[in-house]
N, C-alpha and C positions, 0 to 999 in steps of 0.2 A: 828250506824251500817255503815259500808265502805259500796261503791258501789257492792263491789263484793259480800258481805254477802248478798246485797238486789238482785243480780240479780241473786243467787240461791235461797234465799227465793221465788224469782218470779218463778222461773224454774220449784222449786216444787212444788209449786201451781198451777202452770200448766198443767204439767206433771201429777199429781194426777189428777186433773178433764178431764184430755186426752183432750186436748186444741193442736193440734198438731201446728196450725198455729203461736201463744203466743210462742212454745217452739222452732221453728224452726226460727223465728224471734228473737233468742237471738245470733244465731250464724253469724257466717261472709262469705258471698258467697264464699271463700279459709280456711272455716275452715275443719280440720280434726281429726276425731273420731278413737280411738284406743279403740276394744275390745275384750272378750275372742274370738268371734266370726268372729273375721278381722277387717279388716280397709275401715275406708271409709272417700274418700277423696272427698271435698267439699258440700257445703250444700243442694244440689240434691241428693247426696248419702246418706246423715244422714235421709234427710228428708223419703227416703223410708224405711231407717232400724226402724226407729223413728215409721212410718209408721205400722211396721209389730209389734213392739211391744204396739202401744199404740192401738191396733185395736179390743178392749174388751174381753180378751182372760181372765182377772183377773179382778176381781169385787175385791172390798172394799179395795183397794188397798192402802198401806201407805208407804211413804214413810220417816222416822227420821233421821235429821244430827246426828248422835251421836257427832262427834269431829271437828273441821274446824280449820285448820291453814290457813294465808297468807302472801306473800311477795310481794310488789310492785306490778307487772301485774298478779300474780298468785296468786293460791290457791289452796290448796288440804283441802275435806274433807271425813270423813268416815260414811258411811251411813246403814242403814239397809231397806229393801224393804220387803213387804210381800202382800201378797193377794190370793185370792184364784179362785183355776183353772175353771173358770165356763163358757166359750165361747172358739173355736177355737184357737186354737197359730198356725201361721205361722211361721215354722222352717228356718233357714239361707238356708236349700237345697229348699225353696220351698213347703214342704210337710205339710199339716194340722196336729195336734195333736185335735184329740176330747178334750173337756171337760172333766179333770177328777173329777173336785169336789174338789180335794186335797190342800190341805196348803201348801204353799210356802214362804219363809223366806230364804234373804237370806240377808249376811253382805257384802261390798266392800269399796274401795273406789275409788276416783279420782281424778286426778289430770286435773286444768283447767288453759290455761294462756289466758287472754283477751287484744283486743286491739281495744280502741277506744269503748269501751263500750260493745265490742260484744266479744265472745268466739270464738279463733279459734287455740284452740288446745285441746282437750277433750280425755284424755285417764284416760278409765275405769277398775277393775281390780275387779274379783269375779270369784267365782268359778263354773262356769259351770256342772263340774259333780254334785257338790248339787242340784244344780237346778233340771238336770235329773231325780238323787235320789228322790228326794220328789215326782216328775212329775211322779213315780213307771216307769220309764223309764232304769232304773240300777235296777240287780239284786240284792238283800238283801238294797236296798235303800239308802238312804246317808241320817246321820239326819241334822235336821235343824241347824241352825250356833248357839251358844250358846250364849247370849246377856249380 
């Protein structure tokens, strides 16, 4: 296994047991996150979005590489995410979403380039409106991504 397979197998081991300090220690005090919901530039920034999403809003949470390509500093792989809505979400405006119970799945992927062991360029790509949909936040809903 290259380093890089090992320091997202580490990511998401991480990331899944909400270890926020582990996962924020993978990136580079000048790294930057690209996703559906902005940008955020260096690891003060990540660490609060990081923050707002790992803050127990999704219980049994899983996360699966489906697919992983690499090249020399980089790497992009395709993932699927799912878990289910059972604490608080803090929205990018700030605003609370109660718990709704609901299942969530969704597919993306991303694209990472490292330097020096760390991650410092992270741009994420999924679709947002599903999200919603499932979250009964869109009208007639959005189904889950198809696997």
């Amino acid at each position: 296994m290259s380093a890089n397979q090992e320091l997202l197998v580490h990511y998401v081991e991480r990331y899944v047991a909400g270890d926020l300090d582990a996962v924020i220690g993978l990136y580079a005090e000048d790294a930057v996150q690209a996703m559906p919901d902005g940008f955020y530039q260096g690891r003060t920034a990540i660490r609060e979005r990081l923050a707002r999403e790992l803050g127990g809003a999704f219980s049994d949470l899983t996360w699966t590489v489906d697919s992983y390509v690499e090249q020399a500093d980089a790497f992009c792989d395709e993932w699927t995410m799912a878990g289910t809505h059972t604490g608080p979400l803090e929205l990018p405006d700030g605003t609370q979403l109660p718990a709704t119970g609901r299942r969530v799945q969704i597919k993306g992927m991303e694209y990472v380039r490292m330097r020096g062991g760390k991650i410092v360029v992270d741009n994420l790509y999924y679709d947002n409106l599903a999200v919603l949909g499932q979250l009964g936040l869109v009208p007639g809903g959005v189904p889950a991504a198809a696997g």
